[in-house]
N, C-alpha and C positions, 0 to 999 in steps of 0.2 A: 355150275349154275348158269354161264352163261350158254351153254350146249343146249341147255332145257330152254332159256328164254327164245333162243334161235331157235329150235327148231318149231316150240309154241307160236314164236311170231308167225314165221312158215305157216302153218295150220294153220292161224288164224286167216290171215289174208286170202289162202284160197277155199275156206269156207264163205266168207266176205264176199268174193266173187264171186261163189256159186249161187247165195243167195239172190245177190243183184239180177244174174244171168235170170234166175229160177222166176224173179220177181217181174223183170220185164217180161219172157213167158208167155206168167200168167196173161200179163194186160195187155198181149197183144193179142194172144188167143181167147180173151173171154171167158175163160177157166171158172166151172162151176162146179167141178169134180169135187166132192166132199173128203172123198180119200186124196184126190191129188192137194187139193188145199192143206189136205193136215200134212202131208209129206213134206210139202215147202213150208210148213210152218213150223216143225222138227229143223229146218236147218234153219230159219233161222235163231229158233232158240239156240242151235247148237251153237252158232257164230258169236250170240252174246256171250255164253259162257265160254268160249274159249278166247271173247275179248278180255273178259273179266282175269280169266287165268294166266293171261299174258300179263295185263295191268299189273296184277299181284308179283309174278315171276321180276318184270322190270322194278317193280318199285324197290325189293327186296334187292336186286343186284344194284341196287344206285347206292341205295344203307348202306352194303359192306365197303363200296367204294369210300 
């Protein structure tokens, strides 16, 4: 279990980053792209949900402790 939280935390933080990266991007270049907006907005859905997966993965490794 804690193999899955580690390597989820992993995951999570560099989707995090990606976002942020993907985020600034946009608003330096003025991004009006309808397809490039929904592409960064796929990650960051995806970052929530693999905050969420993490959350879940820690809170359950704290329990058994």
């Amino acid at each position: 279990m804690k193999i899955a939280a580690l390597v989820s935390a992993v995951v999570t933080v560099l989707v995090v980053v990606s976002t942020m990266i993907c985020g600034l991007w946009i608003r330096a270049n003025n991004v009006t792209d309808p397809g490039s907006l929904d592409f960064h907005r796929t990650i960051g859905i995806a970052s929530v949900v693999c905050c969420v997966i993490t959350a879940i993965l820690v809170i359950v490794l704290i329990r058994r402790v």
